[in-house]
C-alpha positions in Angstrom: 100.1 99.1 128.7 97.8 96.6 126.6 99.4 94.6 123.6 98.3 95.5 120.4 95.9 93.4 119.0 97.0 90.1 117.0 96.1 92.4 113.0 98.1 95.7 114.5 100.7 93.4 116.0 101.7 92.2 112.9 101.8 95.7 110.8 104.1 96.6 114.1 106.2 93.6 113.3 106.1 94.1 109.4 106.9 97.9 110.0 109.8 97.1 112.1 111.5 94.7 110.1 110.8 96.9 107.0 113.2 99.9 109.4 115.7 97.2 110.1 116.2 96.3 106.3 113.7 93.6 105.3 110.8 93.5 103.0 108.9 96.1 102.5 105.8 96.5 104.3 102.8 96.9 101.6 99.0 96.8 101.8 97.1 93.7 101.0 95.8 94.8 97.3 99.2 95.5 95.8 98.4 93.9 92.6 100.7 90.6 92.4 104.1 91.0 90.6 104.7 94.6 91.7 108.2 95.9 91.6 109.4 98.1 94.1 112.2 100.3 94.0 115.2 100.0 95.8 115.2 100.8 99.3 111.4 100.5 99.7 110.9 100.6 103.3 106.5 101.3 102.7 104.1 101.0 100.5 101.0 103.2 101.1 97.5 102.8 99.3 96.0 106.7 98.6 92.1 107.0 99.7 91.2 106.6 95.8 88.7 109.1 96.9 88.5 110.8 93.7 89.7 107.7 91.9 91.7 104.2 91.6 94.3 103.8 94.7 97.8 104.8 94.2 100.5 103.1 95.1 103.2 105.4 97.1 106.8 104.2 97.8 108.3 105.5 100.4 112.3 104.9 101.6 113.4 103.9 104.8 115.0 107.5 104.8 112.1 109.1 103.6 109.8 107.7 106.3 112.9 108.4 109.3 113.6 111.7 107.9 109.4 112.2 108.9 109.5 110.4 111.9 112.8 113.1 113.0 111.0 115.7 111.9 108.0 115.3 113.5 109.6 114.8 116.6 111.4 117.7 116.2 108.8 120.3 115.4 106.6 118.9 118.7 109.7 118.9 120.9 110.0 115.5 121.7 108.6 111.6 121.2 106.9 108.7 123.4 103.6 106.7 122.9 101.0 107.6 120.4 97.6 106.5 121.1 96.0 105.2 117.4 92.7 106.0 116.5 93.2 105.8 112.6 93.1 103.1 110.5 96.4 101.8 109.3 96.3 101.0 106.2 96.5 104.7 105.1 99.0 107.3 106.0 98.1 108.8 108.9 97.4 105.5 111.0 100.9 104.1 109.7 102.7 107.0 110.6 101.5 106.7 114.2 102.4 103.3 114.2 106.0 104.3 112.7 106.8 107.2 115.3 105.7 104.6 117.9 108.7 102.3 116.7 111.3 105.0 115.7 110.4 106.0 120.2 110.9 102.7 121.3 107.1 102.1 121.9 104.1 100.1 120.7 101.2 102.5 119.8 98.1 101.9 121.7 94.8 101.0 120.2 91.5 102.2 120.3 89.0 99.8 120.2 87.3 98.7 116.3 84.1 100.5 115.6 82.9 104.0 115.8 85.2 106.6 117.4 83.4 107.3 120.3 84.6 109.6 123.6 84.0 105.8 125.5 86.7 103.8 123.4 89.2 107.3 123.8 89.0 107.2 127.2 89.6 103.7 127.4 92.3 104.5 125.2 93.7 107.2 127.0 94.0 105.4 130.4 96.4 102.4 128.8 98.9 105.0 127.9 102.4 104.5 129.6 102.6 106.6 133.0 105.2 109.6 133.2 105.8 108.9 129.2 104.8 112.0 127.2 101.9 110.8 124.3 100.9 112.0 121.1 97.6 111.9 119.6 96.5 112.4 115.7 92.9 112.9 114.5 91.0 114.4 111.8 88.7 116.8 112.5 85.8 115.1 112.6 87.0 112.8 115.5 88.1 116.0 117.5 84.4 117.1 116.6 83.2 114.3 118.6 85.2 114.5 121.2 84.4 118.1 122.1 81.2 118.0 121.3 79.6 119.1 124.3 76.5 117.4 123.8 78.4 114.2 125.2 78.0 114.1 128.6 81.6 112.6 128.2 83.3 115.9 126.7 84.7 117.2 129.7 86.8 114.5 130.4 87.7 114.0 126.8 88.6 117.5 126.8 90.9 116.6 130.3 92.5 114.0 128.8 93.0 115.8 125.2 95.0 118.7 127.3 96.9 115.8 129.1 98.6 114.9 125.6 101.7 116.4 124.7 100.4 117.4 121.1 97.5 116.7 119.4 98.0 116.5 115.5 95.1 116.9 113.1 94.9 116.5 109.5 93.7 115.0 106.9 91.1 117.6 106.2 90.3 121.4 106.5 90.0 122.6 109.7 88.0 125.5 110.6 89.4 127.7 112.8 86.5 127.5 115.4 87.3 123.8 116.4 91.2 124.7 116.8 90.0 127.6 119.0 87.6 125.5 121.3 90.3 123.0 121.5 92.9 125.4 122.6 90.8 126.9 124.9 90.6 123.7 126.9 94.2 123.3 126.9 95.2 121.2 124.9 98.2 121.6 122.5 96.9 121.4 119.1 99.2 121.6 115.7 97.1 121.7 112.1 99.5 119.5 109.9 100.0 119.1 106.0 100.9 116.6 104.0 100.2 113.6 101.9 101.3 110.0 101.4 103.7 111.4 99.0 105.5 113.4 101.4 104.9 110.2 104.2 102.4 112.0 105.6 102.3 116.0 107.4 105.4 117.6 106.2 103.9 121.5 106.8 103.1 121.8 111.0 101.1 125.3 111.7 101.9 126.6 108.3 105.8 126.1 108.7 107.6 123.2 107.3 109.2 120.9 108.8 113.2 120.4 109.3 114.6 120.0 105.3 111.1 120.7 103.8 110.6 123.3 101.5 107.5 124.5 100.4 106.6 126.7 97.2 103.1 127.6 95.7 103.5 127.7 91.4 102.7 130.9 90.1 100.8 129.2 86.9 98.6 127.5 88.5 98.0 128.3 92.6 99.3 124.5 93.4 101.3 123.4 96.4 104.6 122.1 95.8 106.7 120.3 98.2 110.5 119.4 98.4 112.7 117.7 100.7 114.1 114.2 102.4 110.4 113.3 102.6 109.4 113.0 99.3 108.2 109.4 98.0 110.1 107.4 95.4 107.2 107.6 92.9 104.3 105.6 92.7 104.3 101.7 91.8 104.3 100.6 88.4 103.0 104.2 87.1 106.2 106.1 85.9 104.0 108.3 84.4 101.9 109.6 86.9 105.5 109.9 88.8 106.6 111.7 85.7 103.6 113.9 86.4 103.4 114.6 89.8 107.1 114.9 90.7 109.4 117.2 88.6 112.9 118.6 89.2 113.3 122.2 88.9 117.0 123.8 89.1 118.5 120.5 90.5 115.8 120.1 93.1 113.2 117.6 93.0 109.5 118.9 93.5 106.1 117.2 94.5 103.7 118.9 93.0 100.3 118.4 95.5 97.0 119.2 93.9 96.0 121.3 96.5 95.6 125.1 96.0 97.7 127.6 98.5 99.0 130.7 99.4 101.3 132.5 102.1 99.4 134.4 104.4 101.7 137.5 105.7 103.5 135.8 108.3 104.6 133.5 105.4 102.6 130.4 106.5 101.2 128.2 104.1 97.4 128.5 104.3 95.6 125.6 102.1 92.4 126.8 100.1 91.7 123.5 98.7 91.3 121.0 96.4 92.0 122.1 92.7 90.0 118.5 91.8 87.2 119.6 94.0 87.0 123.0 92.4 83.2 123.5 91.5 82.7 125.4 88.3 79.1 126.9 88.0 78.3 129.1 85.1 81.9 130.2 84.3 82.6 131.3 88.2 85.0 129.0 90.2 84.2 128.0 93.6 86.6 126.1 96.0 83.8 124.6 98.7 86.2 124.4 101.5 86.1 128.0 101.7 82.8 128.6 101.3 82.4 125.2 104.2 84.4 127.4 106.2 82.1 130.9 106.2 78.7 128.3 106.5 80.6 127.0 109.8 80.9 130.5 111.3 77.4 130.0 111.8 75.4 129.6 115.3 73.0 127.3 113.6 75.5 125.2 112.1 77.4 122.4 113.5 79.1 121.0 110.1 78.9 121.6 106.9 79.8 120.4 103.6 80.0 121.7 99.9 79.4 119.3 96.8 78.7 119.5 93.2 75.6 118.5 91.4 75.1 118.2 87.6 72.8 121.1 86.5 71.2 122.0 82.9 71.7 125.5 83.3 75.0 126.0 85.3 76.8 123.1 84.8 77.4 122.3 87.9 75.5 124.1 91.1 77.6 124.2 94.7 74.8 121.8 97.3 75.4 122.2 101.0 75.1 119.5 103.2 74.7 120.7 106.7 74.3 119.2 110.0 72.6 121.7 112.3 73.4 122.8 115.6 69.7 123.9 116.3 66.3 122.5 115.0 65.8 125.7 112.2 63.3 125.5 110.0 65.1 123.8 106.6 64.1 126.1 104.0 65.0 129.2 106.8 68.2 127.6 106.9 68.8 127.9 103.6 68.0 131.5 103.0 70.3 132.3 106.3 72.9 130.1 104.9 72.8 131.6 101.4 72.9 135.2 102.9 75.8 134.6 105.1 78.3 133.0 102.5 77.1 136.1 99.8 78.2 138.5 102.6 81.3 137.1 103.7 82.4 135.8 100.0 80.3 136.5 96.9 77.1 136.4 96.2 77.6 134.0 93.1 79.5 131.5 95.8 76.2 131.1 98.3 74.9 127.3 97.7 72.2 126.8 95.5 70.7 124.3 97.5 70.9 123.0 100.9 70.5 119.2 102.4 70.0 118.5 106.0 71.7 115.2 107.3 72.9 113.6 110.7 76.3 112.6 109.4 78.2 112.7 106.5 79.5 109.9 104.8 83.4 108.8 105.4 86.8 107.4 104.1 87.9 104.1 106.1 90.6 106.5 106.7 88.2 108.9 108.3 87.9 111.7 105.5 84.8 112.6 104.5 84.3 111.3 101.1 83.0 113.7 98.5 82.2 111.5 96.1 79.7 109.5 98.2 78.1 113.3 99.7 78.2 114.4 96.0 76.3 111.2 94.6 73.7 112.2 98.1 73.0 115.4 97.1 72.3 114.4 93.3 69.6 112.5 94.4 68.5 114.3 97.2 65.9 116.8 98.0 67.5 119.5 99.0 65.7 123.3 99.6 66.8 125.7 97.4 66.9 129.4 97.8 67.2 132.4 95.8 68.7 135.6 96.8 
């Protein structure tokens, strides 16, 4: 198996002694000064994609209480291969479950993820160890997407990992499907920096967690031995975010949920990315969802832009699956989500683009696609 390179090696070694009982591991920014609490084992930047970073503490029994967790709702541990950045959640939970197994994680190359540097990836893995992989679903995207003449063997090696985790995003139920149906073992995961990363695997939480959805206001709320300590120097956005309710303490996410009727958590979205035009409220990953059921379309994306009339107007940005006329697309776009949701839910406005734009963690971020679509042309439709 390759050494980690010289910037991952030391986050290994900062991680580790962190578990053992010495300083806290913490990203570069944390402004100078900073007191943690006691016990701080990690301190984890949020994306600040819908403003400034947070700073998340997180407990050396918080982040083992994950790590046992995790393990235990996959069946097992061994190497994780790491494809996400490590200075957010996701990436530093890879490299954590790596430790807690007795392994370094394995690296994919800097740059673009790209089927070559997974491969490459892929074949440094330990032999006869099982491995873990964890994506969001844009990187699965790529992986599968069969325009590559690399996709089968991504696909190969894909189904050759234990478990495949993906997060960070919605995931439509047409890539877990295509996934699946090439073998490999796929979970959907939930979870935050506040709860040191996916506490909810497949709808179900994990060992200790308990999830609840507030009757006031649709939110997800989380509880259990995964919960952060608060957030740096803000007691109160703690104050805010993380209540006790009959002697238990909450997280209260601002993500919108419900409990489908096997009594799964399903997430609907955002409540911050809620777009409210003319009085109706529309949550885009829903209406992302529907526009992805489509043959034309190969992603798709739902923003707000300002408008004199409505307030705000919902803008899809789509990247097509087929060279369809733009304006065509619109109208078949537009039909399709008024069908399947509401006709007062169909975008009022469409923008063709190659790629959206992304997190360093890998999420798309809105506020960038937003800003894109406010200036952009984009062809609008009535219906």
């Amino acid at each position: 198996m390759a050494t980690p390179s010289s910037p991952l090696l030391a986050v290994c070694d900062s991680i580790e002694a962190a578990l053992g009982g010495g300083l806290a591991h913490v990203p570069a920014d944390l402004p100078t000064g900073s007191v943690l609490s006691p016990g701080t084992a990690l301190v984890v930047a949020t994306s600040g994609s819908t403003g400034r970073p947070k700073y998340v503490e997180l407990s050396r029994e918080a982040v083992l209480a994950s790590a046992a967790g995790s393990a235990a709702a996959v069946g097992g541990s061994g190497a994780w291969l790491l494809g996400l950045p490590v200075d957010g959640m996701a990436g530093l939970n890879v490299v954590l479950r790596s430790i807690v197994a007795g392994y370094r994680p394995v690296a994919m190359g800097p740059g673009r993820y790209t089927s070559e540097a997974f491969l490459a990836a892929y074949a440094q893995l330990p032999a006869g160890v099982p491995a873990y992989l964890s994506v969001v679903p844009t990187q699965l995207r790529r992986l599968l997407d069969e325009s590559d003449p690399l996709s089968r063997q991504c696909a190969e090696a894909l189904a050759g990992l234990a478990t495949v985790l993906i997060g960070g995003a919605m995931v439509d139920a047409g890539l877990m499907e295509r996934a699946r149906a090439q073998g490999v073992t796929i979970v959907q995961t939930y979870g935050m920096a506040e709860t040191c990363g996916g506490c909810v695997y497949d709808g179900r939480p994990l060992p200790g967690v308990s999830v609840a959805v507030s009757g006031d206001d649709g939110r997800v709320e989380l509880a259990g031995p995964v919960l952060a300590s608060g957030y740096v120097g803000d007691g109160d956005k703690t104050d805010d975010d993380f209540i006790v309710r009959d002697g238990t303490r909450w997280f209260r996410a601002h993500d919108l949920g419900e409990f489908d009727h096997q009594n799964r958590l399903r997430i609907l979205g955002r409540s911050d990315d809620v777009i409210i035009s003319g009085g109706v409220n529309i949550v885009p990953q829903r209406v992302e969802a529907v526009i992805r059921e489509l043959p034309q379309v190969r992603d798709a994306l739902v923003v707000p832009v300002l408008d004199a009339q409505w307030g705000q107007r919902a803008v899809a940005l789509v990247i097509p699956s087929s060279e369809e006329n733009s304006e065509t697309l619109a109208e078949i776009v537009r039909a399709h989500v008024a069908q399947q949701l509401r006709p007062d839910h169909a975008p009022r406005g469409l923008l063709v683009v190659e790629r959206f734009p992304q997190l360093p963690s890998g999420k798309v971020d809105r506020v960038t696609a937003a800003a894109l679509a406010q200036a952009g042309q984009t062809y609008s439709s009535t219906l």
